[in-house]
mmCIF file of the N, C-alpha and C atoms, coordinates in Angstrom:
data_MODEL
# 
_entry.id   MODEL 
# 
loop_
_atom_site.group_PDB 
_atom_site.id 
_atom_site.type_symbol 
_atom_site.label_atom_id 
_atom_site.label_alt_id 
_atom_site.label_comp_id 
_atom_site.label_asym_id 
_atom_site.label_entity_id 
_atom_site.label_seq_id 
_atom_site.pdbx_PDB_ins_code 
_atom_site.Cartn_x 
_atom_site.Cartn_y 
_atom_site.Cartn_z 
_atom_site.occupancy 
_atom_site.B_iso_or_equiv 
_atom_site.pdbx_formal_charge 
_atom_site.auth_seq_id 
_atom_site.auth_comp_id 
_atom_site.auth_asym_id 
_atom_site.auth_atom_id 
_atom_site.pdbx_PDB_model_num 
ATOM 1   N N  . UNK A 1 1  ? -51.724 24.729 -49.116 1.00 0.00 ? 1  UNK A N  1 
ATOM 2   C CA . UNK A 1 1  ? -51.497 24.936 -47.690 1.00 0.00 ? 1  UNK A CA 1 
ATOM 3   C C  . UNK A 1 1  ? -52.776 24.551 -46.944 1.00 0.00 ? 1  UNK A C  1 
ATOM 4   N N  . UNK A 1 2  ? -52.602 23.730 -45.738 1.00 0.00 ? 2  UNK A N  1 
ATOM 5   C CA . UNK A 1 2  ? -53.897 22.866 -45.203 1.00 0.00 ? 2  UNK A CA 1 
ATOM 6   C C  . UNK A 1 2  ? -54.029 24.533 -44.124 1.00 0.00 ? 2  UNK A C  1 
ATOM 7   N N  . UNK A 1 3  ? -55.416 24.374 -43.522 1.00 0.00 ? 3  UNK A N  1 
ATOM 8   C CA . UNK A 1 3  ? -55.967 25.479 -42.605 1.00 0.00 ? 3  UNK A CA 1 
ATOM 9   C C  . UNK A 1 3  ? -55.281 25.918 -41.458 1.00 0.00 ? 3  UNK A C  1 
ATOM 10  N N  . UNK A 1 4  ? -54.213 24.591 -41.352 1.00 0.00 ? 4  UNK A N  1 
ATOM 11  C CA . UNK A 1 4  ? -53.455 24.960 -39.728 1.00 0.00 ? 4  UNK A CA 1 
ATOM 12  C C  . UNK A 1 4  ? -52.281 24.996 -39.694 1.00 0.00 ? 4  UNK A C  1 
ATOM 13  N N  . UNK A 1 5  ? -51.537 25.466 -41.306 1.00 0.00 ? 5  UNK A N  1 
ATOM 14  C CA . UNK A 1 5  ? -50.701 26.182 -41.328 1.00 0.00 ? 5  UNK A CA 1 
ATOM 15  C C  . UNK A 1 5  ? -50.425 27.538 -41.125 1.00 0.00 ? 5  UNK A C  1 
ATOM 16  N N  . UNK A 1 6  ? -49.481 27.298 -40.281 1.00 0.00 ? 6  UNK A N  1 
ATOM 17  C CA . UNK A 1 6  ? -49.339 29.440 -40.209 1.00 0.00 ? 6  UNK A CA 1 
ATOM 18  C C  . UNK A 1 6  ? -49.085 30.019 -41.251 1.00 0.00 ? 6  UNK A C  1 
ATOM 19  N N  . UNK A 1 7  ? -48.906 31.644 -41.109 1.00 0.00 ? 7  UNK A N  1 
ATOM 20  C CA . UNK A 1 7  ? -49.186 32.360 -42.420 1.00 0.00 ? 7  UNK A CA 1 
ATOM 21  C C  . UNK A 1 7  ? -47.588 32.169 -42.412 1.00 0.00 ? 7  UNK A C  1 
ATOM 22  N N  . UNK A 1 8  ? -47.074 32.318 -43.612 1.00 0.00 ? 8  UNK A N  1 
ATOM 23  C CA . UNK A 1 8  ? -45.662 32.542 -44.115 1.00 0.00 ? 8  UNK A CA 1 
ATOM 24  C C  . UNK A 1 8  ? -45.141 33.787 -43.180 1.00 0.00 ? 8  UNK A C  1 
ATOM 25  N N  . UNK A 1 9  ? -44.372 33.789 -43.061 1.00 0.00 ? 9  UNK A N  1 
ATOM 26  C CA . UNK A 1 9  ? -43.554 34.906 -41.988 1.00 0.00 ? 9  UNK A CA 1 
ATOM 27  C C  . UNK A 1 9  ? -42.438 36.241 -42.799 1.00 0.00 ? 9  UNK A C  1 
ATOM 28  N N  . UNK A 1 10 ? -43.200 36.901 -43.550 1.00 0.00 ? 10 UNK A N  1 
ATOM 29  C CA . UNK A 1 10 ? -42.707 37.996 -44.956 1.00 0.00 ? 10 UNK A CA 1 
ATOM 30  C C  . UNK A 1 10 ? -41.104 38.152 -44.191 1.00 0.00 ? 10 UNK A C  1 
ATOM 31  N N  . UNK A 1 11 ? -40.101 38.198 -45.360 1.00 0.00 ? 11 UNK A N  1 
ATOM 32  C CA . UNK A 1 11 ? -38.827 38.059 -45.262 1.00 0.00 ? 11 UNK A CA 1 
ATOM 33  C C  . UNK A 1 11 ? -37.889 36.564 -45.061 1.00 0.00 ? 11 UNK A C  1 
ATOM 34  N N  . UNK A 1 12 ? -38.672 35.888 -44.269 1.00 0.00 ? 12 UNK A N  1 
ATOM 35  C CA . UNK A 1 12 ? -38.483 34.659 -43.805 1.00 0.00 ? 12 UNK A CA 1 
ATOM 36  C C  . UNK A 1 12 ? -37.950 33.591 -45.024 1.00 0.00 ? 12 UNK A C  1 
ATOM 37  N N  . UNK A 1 13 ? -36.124 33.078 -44.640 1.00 0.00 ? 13 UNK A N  1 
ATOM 38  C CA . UNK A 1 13 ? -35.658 32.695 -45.613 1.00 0.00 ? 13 UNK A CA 1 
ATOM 39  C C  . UNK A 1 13 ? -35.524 31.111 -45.678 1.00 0.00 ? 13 UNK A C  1 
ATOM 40  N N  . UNK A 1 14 ? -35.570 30.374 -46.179 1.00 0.00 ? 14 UNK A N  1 
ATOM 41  C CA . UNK A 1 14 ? -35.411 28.978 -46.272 1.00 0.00 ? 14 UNK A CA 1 
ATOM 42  C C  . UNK A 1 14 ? -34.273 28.939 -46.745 1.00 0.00 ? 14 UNK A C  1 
ATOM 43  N N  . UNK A 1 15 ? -33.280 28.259 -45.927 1.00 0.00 ? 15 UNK A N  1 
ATOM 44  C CA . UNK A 1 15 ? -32.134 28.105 -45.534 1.00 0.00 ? 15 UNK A CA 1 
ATOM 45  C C  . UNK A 1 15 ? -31.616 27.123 -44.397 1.00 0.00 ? 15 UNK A C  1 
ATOM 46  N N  . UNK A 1 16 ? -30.601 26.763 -44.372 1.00 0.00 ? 16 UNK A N  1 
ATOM 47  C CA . UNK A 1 16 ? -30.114 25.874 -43.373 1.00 0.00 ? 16 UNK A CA 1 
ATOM 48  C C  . UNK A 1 16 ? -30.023 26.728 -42.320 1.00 0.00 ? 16 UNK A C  1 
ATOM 49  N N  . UNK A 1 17 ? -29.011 27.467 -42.057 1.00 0.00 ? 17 UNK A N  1 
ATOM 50  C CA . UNK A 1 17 ? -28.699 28.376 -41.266 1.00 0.00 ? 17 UNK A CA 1 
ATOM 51  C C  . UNK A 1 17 ? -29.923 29.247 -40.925 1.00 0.00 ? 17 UNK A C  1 
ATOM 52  N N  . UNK A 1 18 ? -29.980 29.602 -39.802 1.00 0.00 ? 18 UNK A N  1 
ATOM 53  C CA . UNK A 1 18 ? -30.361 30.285 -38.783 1.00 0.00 ? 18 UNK A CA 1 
ATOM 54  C C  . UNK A 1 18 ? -31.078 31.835 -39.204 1.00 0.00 ? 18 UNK A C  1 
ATOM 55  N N  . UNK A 1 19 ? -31.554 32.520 -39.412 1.00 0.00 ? 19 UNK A N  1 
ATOM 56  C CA . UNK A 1 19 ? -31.692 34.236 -40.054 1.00 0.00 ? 19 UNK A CA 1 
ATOM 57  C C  . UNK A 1 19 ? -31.169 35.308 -38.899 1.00 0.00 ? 19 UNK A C  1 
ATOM 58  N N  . UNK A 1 20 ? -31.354 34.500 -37.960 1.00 0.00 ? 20 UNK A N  1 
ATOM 59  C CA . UNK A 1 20 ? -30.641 35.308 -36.324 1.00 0.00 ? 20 UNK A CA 1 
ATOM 60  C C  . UNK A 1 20 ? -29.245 34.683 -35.797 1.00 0.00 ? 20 UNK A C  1 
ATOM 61  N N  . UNK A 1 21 ? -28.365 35.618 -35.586 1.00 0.00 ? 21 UNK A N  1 
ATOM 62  C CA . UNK A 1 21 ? -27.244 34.787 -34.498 1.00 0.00 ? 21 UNK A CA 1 
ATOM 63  C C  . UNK A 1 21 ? -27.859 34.260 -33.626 1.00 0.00 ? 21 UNK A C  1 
ATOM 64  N N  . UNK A 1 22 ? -26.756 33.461 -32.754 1.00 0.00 ? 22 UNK A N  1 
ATOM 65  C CA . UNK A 1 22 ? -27.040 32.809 -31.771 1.00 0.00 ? 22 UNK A CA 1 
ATOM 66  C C  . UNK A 1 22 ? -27.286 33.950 -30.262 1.00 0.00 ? 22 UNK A C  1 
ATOM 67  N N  . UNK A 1 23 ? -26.630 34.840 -30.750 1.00 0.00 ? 23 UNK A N  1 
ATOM 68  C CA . UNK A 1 23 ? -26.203 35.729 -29.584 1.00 0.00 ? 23 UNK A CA 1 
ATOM 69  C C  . UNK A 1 23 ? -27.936 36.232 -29.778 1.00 0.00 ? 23 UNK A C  1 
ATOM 70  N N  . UNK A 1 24 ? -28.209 37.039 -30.857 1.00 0.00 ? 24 UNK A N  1 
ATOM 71  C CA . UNK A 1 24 ? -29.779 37.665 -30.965 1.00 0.00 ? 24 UNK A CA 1 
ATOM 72  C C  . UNK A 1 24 ? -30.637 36.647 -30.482 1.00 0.00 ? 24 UNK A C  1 
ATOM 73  N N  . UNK A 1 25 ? -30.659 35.300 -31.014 1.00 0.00 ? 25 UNK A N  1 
ATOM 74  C CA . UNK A 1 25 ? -31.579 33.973 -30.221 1.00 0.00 ? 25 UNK A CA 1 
ATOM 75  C C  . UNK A 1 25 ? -31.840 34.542 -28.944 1.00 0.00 ? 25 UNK A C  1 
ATOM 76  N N  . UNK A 1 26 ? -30.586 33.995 -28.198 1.00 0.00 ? 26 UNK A N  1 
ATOM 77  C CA . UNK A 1 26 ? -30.841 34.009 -26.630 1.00 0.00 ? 26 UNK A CA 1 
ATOM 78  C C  . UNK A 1 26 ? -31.060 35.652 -26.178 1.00 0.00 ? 26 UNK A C  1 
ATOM 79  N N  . UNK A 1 27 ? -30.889 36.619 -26.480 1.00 0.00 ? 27 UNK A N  1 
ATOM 80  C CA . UNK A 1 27 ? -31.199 37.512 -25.812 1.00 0.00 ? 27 UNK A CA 1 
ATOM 81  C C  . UNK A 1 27 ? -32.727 37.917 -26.037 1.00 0.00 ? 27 UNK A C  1 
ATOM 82  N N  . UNK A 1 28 ? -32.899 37.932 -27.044 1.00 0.00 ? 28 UNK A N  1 
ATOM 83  C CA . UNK A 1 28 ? -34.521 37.715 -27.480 1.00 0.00 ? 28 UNK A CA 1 
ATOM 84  C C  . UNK A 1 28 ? -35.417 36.575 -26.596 1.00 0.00 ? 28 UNK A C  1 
ATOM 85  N N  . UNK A 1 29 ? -34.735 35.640 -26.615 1.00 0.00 ? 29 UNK A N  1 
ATOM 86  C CA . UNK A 1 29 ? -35.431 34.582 -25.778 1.00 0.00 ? 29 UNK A CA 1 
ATOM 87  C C  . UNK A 1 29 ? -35.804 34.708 -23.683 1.00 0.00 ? 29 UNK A C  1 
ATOM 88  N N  . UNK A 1 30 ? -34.492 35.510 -23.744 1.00 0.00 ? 30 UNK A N  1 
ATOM 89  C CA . UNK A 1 30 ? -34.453 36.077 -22.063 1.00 0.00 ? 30 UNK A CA 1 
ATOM 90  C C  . UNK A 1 30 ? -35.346 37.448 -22.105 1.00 0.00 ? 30 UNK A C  1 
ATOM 91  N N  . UNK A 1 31 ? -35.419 38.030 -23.224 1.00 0.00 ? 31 UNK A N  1 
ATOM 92  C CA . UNK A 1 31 ? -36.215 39.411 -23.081 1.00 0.00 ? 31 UNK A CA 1 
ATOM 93  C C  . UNK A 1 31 ? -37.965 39.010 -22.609 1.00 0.00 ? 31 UNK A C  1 
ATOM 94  N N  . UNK A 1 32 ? -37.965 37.580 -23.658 1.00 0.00 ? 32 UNK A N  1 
ATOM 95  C CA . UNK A 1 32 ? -39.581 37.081 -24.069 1.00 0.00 ? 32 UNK A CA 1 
ATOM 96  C C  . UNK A 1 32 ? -39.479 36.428 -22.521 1.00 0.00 ? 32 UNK A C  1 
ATOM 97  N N  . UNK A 1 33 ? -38.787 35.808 -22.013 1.00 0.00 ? 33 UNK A N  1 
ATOM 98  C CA . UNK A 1 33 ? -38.985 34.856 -20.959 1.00 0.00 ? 33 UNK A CA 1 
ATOM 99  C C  . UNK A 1 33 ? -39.462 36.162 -19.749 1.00 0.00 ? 33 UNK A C  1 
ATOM 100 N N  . UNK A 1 34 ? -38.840 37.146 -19.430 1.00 0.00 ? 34 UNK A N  1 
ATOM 101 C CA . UNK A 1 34 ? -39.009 37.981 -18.421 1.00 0.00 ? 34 UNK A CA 1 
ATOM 102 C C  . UNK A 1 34 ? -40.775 39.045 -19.301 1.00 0.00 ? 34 UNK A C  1 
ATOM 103 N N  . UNK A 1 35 ? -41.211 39.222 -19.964 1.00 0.00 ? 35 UNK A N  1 
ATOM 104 C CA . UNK A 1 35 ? -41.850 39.789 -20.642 1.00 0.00 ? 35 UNK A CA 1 
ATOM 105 C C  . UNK A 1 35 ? -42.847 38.337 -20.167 1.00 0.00 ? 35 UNK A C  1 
ATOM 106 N N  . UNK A 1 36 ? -42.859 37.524 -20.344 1.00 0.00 ? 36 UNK A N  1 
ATOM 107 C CA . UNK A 1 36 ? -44.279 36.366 -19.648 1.00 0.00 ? 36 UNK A CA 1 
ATOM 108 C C  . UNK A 1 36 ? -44.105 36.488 -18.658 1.00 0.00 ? 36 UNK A C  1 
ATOM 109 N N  . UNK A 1 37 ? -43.074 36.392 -17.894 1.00 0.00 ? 37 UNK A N  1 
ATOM 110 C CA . UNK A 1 37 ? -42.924 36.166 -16.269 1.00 0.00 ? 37 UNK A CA 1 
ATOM 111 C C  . UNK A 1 37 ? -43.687 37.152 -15.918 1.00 0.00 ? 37 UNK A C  1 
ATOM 112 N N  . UNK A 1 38 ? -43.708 38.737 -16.339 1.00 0.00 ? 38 UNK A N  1 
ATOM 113 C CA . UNK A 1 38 ? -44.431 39.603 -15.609 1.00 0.00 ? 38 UNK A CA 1 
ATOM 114 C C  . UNK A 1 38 ? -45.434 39.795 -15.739 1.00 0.00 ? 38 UNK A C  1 
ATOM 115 N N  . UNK A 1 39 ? -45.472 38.865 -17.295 1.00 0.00 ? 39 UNK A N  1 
ATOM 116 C CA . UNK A 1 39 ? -47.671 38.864 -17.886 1.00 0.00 ? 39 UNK A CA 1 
ATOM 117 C C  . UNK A 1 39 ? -48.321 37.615 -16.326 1.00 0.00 ? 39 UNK A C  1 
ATOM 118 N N  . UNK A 1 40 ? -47.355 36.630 -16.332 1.00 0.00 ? 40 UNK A N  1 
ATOM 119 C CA . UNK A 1 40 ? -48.103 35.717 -15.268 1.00 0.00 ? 40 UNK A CA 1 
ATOM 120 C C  . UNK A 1 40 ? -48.006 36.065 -14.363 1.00 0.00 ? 40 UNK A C  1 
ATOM 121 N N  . UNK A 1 41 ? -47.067 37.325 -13.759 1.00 0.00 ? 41 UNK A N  1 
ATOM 122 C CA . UNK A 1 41 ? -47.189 37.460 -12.106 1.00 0.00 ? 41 UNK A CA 1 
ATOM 123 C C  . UNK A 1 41 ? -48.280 38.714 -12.186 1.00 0.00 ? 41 UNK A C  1 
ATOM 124 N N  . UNK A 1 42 ? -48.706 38.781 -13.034 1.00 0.00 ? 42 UNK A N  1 
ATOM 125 C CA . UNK A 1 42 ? -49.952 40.125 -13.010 1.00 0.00 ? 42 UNK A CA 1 
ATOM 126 C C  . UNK A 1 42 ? -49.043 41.637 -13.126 1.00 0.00 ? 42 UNK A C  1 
ATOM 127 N N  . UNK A 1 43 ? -47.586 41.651 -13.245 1.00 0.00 ? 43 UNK A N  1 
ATOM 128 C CA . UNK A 1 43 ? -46.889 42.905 -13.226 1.00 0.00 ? 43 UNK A CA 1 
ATOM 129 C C  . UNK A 1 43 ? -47.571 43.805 -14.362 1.00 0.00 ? 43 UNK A C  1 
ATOM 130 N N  . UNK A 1 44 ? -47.973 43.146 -15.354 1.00 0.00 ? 44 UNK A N  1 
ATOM 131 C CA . UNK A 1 44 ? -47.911 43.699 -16.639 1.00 0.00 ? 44 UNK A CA 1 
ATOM 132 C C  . UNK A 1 44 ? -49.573 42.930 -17.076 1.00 0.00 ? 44 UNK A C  1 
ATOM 133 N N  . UNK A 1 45 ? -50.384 44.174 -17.707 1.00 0.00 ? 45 UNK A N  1 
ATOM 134 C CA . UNK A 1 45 ? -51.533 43.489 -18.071 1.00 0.00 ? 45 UNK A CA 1 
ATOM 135 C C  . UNK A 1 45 ? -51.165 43.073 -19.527 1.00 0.00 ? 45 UNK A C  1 
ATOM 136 N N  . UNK A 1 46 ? -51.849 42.265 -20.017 1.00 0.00 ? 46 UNK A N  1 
ATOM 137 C CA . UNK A 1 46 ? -51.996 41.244 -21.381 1.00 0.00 ? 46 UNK A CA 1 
ATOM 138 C C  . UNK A 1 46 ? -52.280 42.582 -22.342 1.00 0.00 ? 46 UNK A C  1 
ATOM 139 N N  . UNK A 1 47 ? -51.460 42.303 -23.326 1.00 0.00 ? 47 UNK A N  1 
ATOM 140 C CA . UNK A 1 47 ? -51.133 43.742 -24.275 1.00 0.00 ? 47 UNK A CA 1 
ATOM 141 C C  . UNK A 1 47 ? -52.719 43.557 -25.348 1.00 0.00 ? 47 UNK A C  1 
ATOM 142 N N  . UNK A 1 48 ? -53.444 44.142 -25.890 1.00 0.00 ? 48 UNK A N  1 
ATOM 143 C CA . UNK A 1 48 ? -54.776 44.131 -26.541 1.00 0.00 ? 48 UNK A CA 1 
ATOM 144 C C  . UNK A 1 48 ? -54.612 43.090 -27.925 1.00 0.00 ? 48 UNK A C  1 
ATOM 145 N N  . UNK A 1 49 ? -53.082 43.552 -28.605 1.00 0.00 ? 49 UNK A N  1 
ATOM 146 C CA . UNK A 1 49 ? -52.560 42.583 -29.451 1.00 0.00 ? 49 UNK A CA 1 
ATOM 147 C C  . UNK A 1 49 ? -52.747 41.156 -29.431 1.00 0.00 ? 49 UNK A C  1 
ATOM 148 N N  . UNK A 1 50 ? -52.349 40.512 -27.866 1.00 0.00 ? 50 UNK A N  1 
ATOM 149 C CA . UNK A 1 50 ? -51.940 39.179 -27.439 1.00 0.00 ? 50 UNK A CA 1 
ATOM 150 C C  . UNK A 1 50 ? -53.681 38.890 -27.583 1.00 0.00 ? 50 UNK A C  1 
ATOM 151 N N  . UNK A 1 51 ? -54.154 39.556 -26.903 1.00 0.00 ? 51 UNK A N  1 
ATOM 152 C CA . UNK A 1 51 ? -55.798 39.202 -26.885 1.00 0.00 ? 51 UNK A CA 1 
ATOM 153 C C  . UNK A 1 51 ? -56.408 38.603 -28.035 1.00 0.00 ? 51 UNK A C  1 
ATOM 154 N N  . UNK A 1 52 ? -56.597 39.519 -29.103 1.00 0.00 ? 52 UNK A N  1 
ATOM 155 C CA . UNK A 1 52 ? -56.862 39.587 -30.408 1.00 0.00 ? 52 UNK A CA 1 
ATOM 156 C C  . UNK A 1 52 ? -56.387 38.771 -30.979 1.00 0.00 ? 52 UNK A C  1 
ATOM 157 N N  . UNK A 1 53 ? -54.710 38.460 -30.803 1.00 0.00 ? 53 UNK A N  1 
ATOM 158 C CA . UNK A 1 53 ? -54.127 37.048 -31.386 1.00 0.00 ? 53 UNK A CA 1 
ATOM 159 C C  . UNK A 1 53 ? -54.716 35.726 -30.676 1.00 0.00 ? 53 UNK A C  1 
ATOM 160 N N  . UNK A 1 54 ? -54.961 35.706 -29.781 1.00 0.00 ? 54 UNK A N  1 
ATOM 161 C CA . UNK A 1 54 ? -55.448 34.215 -29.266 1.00 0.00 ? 54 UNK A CA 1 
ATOM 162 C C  . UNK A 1 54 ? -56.909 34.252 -29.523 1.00 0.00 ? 54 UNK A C  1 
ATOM 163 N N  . UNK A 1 55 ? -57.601 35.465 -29.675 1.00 0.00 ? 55 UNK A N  1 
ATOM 164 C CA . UNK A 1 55 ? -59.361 35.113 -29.593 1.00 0.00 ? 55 UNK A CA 1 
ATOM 165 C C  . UNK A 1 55 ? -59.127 34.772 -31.360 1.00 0.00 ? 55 UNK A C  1 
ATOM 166 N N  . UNK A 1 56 ? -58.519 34.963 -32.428 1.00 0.00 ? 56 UNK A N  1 
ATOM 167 C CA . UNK A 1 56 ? -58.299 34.627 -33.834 1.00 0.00 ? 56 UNK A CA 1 
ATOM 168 C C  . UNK A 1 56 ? -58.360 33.189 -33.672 1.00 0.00 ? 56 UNK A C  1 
ATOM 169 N N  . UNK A 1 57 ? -57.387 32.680 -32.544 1.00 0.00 ? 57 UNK A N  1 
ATOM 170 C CA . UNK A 1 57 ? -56.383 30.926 -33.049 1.00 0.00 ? 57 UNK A CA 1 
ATOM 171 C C  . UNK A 1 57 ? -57.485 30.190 -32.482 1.00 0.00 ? 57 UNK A C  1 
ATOM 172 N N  . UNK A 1 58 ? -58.521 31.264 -31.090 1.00 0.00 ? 58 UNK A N  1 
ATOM 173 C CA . UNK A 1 58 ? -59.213 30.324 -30.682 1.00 0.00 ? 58 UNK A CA 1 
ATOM 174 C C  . UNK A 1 58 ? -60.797 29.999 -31.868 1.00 0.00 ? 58 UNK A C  1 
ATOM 175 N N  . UNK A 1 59 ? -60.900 30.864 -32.992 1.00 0.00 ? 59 UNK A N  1 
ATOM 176 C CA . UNK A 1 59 ? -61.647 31.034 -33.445 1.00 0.00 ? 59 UNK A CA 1 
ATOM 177 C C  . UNK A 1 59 ? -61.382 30.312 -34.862 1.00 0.00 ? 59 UNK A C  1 
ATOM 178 N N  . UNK A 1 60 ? -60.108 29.418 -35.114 1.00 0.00 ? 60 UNK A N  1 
ATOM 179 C CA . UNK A 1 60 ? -59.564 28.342 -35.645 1.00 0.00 ? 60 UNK A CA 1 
ATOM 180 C C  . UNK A 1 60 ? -59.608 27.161 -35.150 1.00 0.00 ? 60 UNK A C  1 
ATOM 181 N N  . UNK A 1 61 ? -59.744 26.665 -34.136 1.00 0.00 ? 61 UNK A N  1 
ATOM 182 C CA . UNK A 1 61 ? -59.925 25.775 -33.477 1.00 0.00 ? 61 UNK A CA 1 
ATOM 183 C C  . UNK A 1 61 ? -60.510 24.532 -33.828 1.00 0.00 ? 61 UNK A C  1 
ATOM 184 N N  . UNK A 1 62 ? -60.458 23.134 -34.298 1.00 0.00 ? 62 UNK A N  1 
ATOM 185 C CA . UNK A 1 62 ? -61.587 22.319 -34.850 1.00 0.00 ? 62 UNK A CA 1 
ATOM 186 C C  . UNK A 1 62 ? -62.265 21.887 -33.602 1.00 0.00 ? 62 UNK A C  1 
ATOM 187 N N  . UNK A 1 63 ? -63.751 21.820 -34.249 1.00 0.00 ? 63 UNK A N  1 
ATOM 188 C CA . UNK A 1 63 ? -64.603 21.387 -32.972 1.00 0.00 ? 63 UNK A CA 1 
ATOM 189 C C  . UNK A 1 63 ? -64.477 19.821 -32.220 1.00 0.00 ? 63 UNK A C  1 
ATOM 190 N N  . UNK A 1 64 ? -63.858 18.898 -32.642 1.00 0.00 ? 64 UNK A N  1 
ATOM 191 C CA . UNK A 1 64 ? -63.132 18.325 -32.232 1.00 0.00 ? 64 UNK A CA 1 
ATOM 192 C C  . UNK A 1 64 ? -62.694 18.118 -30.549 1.00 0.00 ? 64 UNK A C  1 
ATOM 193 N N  . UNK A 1 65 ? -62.196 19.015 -30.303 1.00 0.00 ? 65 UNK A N  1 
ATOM 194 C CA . UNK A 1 65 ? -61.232 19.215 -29.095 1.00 0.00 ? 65 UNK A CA 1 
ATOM 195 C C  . UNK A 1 65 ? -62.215 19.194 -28.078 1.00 0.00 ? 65 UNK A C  1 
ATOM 196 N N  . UNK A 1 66 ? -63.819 19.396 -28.469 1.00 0.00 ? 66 UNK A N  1 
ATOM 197 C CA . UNK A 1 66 ? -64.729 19.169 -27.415 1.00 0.00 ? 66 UNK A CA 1 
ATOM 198 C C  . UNK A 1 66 ? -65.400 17.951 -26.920 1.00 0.00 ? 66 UNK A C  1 
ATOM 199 N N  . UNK A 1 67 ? -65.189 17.821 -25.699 1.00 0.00 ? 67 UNK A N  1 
ATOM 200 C CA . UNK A 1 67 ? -65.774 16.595 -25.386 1.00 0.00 ? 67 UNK A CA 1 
ATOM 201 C C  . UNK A 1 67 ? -66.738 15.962 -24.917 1.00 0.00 ? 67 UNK A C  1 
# 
């Protein structure tokens, strides 16, 4: 596995099919869509989790990207 693969996702099945209905998809997807909408309108502050997850990916980063 190269460095900028994500970690395996425990349970996570390789399969054709889907592990979620379609119905769980989209409602999950409208829950997440309104759940950013209120992180970007400032309703809702940035959960400590989200933080911690992006200061990690940014701390993966190849130096590269600088110019």
């Amino acid at each position: 596995m190269s460095q900028y693969d994500p970690e395996p996702v425990p349970g996570l099945r390789k399969s054709s099919s889907p592990a979620l209905s379609r119905s769980v998809q989209t409602q999950l997807g409208q829950r997440l869509r309104q759940f950013y909408e209120a992180l970007a309108l400032g309703e809702q502050p940035v959960p400590d989790r989200f933080i911690e997850i992006i200061n990690r990916l940014d701390e993966r980063k190849p130096e590269k990207q600088q110019s």
